[in-house]
ZADO-784348 format. One record per residue (C-alpha): residue number from 1; residue in one letter; x, y, z. Coordinates in steps of 0.5 Angstrom, whole numbers. Layout:
! residues N
REC seq type  east north    up
REC NUM    a     X     Y     Z
...
This chain:
! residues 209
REC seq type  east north    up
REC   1    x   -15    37    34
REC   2    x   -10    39    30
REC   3    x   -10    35    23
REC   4    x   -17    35    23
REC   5    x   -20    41    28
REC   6    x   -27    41    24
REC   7    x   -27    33    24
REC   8    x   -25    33    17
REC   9    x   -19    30    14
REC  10    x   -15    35     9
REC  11    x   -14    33     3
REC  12    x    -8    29     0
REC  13    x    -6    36    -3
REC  14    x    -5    39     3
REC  15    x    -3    33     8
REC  16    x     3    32     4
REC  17    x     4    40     4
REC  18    x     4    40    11
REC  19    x     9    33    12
REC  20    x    14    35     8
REC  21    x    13    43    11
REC  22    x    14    39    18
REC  23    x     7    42    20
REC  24    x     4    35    23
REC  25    x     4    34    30
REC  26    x     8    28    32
REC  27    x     5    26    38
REC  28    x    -2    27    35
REC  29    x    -1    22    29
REC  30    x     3    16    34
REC  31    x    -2    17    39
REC  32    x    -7    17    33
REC  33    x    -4    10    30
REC  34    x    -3     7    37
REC  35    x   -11     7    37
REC  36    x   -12     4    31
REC  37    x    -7    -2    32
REC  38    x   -10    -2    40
REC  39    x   -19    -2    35
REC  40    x   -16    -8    31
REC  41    x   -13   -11    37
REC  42    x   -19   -11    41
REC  43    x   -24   -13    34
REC  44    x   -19   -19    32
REC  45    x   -15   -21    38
REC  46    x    -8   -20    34
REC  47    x    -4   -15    32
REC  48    x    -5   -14    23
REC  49    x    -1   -17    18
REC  50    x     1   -12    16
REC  51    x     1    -4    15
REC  52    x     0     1    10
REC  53    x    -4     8    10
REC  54    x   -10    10     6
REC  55    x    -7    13    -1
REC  56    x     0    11     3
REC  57    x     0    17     8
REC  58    x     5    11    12
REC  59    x    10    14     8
REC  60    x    10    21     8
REC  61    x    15    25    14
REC  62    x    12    24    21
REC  63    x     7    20    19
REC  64    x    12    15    17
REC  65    x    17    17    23
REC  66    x    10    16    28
REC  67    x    10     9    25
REC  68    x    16     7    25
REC  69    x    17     9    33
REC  70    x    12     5    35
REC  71    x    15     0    33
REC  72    x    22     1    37
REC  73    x    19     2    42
REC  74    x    15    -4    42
REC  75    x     9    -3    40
REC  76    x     8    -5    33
REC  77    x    10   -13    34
REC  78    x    16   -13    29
REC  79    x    16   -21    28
REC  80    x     9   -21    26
REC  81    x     7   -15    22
REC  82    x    12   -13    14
REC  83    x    10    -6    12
REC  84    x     8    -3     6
REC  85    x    13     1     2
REC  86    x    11     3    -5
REC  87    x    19     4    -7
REC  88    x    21     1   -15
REC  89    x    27     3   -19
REC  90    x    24     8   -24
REC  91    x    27     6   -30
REC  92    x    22    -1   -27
REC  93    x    16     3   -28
REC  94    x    18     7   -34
REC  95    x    19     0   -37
REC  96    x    12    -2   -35
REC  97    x     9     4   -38
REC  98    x     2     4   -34
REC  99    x     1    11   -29
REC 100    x     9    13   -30
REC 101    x     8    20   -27
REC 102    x     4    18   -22
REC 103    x     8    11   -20
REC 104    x    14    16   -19
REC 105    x    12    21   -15
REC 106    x     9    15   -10
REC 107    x    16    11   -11
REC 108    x    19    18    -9
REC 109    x    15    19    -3
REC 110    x    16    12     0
REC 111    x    25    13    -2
REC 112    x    28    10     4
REC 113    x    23     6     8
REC 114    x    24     0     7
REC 115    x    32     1     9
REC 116    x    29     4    15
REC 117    x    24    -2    17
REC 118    x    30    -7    15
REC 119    x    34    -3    21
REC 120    x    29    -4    26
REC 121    x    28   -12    23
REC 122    x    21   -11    19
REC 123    x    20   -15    14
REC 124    x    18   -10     8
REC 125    x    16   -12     1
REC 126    x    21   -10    -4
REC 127    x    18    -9   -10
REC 128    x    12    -3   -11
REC 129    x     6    -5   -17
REC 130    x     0    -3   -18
REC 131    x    -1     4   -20
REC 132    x    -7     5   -24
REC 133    x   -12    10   -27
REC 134    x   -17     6   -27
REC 135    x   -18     9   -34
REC 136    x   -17     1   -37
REC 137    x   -24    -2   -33
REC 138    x   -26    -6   -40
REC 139    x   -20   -11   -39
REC 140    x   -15   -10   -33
REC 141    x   -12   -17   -36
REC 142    x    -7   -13   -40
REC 143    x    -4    -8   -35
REC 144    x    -4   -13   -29
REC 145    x     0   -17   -33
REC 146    x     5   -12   -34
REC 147    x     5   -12   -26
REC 148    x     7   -18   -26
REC 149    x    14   -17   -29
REC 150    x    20   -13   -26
REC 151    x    25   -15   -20
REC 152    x    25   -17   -13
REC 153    x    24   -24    -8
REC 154    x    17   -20    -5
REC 155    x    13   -16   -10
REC 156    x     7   -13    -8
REC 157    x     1   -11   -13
REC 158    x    -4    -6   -11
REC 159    x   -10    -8   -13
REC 160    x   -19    -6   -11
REC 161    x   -23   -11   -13
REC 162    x   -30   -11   -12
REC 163    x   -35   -16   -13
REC 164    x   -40   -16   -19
REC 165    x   -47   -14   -17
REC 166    x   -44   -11   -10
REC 167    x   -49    -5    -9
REC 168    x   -46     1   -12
REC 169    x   -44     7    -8
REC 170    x   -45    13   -11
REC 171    x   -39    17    -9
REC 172    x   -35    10   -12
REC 173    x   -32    14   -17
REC 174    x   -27     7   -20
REC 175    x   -33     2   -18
REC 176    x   -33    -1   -25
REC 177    x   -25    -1   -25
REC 178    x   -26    -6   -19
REC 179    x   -31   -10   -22
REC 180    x   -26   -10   -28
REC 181    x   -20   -13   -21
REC 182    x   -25   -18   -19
REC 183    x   -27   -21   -26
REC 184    x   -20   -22   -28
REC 185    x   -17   -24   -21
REC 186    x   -24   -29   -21
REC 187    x   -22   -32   -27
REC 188    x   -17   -38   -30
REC 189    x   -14   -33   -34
REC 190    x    -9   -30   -27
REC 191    x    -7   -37   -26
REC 192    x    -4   -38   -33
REC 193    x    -1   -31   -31
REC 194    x     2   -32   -25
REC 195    x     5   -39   -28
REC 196    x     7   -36   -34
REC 197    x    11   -31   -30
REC 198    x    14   -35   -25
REC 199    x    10   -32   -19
REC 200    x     6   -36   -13
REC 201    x     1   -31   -10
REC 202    x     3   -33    -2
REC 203    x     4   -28     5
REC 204    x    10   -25     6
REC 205    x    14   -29    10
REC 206    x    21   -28    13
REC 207    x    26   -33    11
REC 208    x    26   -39    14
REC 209    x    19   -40    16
C-alpha cells in the first residue's frame, strides 16, 4: 500500500531515493519478503538456496534490514540459505575494466552486507562479478574471462543467459546479449576457461561440508 499504492513498482531511481531518505515502510517489505519466501515454500516444499533481489533491492537500507531480520528471528533457515552480496574491492573492478562506474556504484550500495550476514552466521559469496552493459552480446567469451580473475575463496558471477530460439519478448531489451551468455556458457571454450583460471563451478557450501 505503500511502495506501491497503484500496483506499479517505482522505478530504481526513486526506490533507491527512498531507501537511502528512509522512506520505505519497514513492516510492509519484511511482511512482503516473508510471503515470498512462504510462495517458494509451498511451490517447492523447501526454502531456496539462496537470496538475492531483482537489480539488488536486497542490498539497499530497510530492504536489507527487513531481510536480514528475518533471519534473526528465524524465519530465514540460516544453515541452509547464503545471500548474495554485490560487495568487490574497487581497485578489483577497476582492474577488470568492464562497466567501472556501474560496479562501483553497486559495490557501494552493498558495502557492509556481507559482514553483517557473517554475524547472524550466513554464509555469504565474498567476491562480486558479473556487471556488464550488454553492449559486447557478439562475443561475451572476453569479458567473461576477465570475471574470472580476481580474489576470494567464494566468487560469483552474475550472468542472464537465455537459450538460442527461445521466443523473443519484445520488452526484452538485452535478448541478444543472453543468447551471447548462453552460446559461451554452452560451449568448450568456458571449460577451458575456468580450467585456465583455476576455478571450479559448484554450490556454495559451508566449510566442512
Amino acid at each position: 500500500p505503500h511502495l506501491a499504492p497503484d500496483g506499479r513498482f517505482p522505478s530504481l531511481g526513486v526506490l533507491i531515493t527512498n531507501a537511502f531518505t528512509r522512506q520505505l515502510d519497514y513492516l510492509e517489505i519484511k511482511a512482503e519478503i516473508g510471503r515470498q519466501l512462504q510462495r517458494f515454500k509451498a511451490i517447492c516444499g523447501r526454502q531456496p538456496d539462496f537470496i538475492d533481489g531483482h537489480q539488488h533491492v536486497h542490498v539497499l537500507p530497510t530492504v536489507r534490514r527487513a531481510l536480514l531480520d528475518l533471519v534473526g528471528d528465524g524465519t530465514i533457515d540460516r544453515d541452509r540459505i547464503w545471500i548474495r552480496s554485490c560487495e568487490e574491492p574497487f581497485p578489483q573492478i577497476v582492474k577488470r575494466r568492464v562497466e567501472v562506474p556501474k560496479a562501483i556504484f553497486i559495490a557501494l550500495l552493498s558495502r557492509g552486507l556481507s559482514a553483517q550476514a557473517a554475524k547472524l552466521g550466513v554464509m555469504a559469496n565474498d567476491s562480486f562479478r558479473g556487471i556488464t552493459g550488454f553492449s559486447l552480446a557478439s562475443d561475451f567469451r572476453p569479458v567473461f574471462k576477465r570475471f574470472l580473475l580476481g580474489p576470494g575463496m567464494r566468487p560469483l558471477a552474475m550472468c542472464h543467459p537465455a537459450m538460442p530460439g527461445y521466443p523473443d519478448d519484445p520488452t526484452d531489451t538485452i535478448a541478444e546479449a543472453r543468447r551471447a551468455e548462453y552460446r559461451y556458457f554452452a560451449s568448450e571454450e568456458l571449460s577451458a576457461d575456468l580450467k585456465h583460471a583455476g576455478i571450479e563451478i559448484g554450490r556454495l557450501r559451508r566449510r566442512g561440508t
